[in-house]
N, C-alpha and C positions, 0 to 999 in steps of 0.2 A: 792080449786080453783087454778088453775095457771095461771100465768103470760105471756101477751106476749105483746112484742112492735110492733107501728103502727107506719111508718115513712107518715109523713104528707108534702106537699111542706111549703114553707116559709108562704106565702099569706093566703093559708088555714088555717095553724097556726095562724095565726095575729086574723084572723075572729072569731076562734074559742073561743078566749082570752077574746072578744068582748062578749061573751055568757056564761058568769062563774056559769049561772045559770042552765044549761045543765050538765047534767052528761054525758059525752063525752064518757066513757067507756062503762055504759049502751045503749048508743047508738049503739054502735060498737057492744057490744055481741049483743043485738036484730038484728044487719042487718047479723052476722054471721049463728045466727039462723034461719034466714029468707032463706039465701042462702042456708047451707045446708037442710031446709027441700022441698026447689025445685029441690035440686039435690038429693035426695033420691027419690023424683018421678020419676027418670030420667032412664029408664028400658035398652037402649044402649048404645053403646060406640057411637054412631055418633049424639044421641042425648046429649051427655056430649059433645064433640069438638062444638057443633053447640051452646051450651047454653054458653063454654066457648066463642067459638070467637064473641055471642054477648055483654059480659062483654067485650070486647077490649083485650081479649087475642091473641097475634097474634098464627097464627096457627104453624107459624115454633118453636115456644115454647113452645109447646104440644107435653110430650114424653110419648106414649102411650108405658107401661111397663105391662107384665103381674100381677096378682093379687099377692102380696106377699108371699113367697113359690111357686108359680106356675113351676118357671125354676125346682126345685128341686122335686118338685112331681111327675113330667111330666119326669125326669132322672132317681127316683126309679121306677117309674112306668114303664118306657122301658126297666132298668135293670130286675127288675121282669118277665115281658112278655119274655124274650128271656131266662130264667133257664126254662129247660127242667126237669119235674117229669116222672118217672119210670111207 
């Protein structure tokens, strides 16, 4: 399993403290798991900016980048198309 940090504000913190009887972790992976299995239902790209900017994503923060290797598939693939066979 790995590791990752969650920065929390101060106040949220305090409260949290308040609840030692809470597994705070398993909280967090269940709401992680919740999120991503509504964003696997998510079949567009405008329906992903529209789910993020209702989590309070603001939209100027949304850097829509192609699928990883895409630039590079999309280069051998026009290299390819333009060598001429006999």
């Amino acid at each position: 399993m790995k590791v990752i940090s969650v920065k929390v504000p101060e106040e949220i913190y305090e409260k949290m403290k308040m609840h030692k009887e809470i597994n705070w972790s398993e909280v967090i992976r269940n709401a992680i798991i919740s999120e991503l299995n509504e964003l696997e239902g998510i079949t567009t790209g405008n329906e992903l900016i529209e789910r993020l900017k209702r989590l309070g994503v603001d939209e100027k923060d949304i850097n829509v980048e192609p699928p990883q290797g895409e630039d590079e598939f999309q280069k051998e693939l026009k290299k390819k198309s333009t060598i001429r066979t006999p």
